[in-house]
C-alpha positions, 0 to 999 in steps of 0.5 A: 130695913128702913131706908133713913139708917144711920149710922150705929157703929163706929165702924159704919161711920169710918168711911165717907162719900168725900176725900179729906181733900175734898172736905179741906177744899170745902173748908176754905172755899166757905172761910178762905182765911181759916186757920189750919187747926180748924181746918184739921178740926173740922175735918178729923185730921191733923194740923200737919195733914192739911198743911200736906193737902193744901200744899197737893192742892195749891201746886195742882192749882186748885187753889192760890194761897196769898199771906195777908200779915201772919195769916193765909187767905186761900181762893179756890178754883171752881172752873177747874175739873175734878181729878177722878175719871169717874168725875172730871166731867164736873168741875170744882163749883159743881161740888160747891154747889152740891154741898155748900149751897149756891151761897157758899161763902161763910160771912164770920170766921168761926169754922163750921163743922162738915 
């Protein structure tokens, strides 16, 4: 068994390493004035979802959320630490860091795939 496996199935593919928070929360912090449809595009989930999560994560302060006109910009809080038990012992920048690269921030606004 070679240890490059892809996945083949759907089935191997119906699971990731990350939440859909986690990947809504890499969404913004790399083009913080996205639009909710990309967002929900990029991660595979409806529009109304990423309304959900990034309410969850505004009111548990992983995020602020400012209107600029018609569109919202969204600033992420990277000092903050993870939720789980099994990783609060890291912060938010460390899984910035891990899969956006230390220069995360997207310079256009064209949204890209996770």
């Amino acid at each position: 068994m070679s240890s490059d496996r892809h996945p083949e199935s759907e089935q191997d593919a119906a699971w990731t390493f990350l939440t859909n928070h986690a990947h809504v929360l890499l969404c913004v912090a790399q083009q913080p004035g996205i639009r909710m449809r990309d967002v929900a595009q990029s991660v595979g989930i409806t529009e109304r979802s990423v309304q959900r999560i990034l309410t969850q994560l505004e009111e548990a302060g992983y995020i602020s959320r400012v209107q600029k006109g018609r569109r919202n910009y969204y600033e992420v809080h990277p000092d903050l630490p993870l939720r789980h038990p099994a990783e609060k012992h890291q912060h938010v920048s460390a899984l910035l860091e891990l899969v956006l690269g230390e220069h995360h921030r997207e310079q256009d606004d064209k949204p890209q795939p996770l």
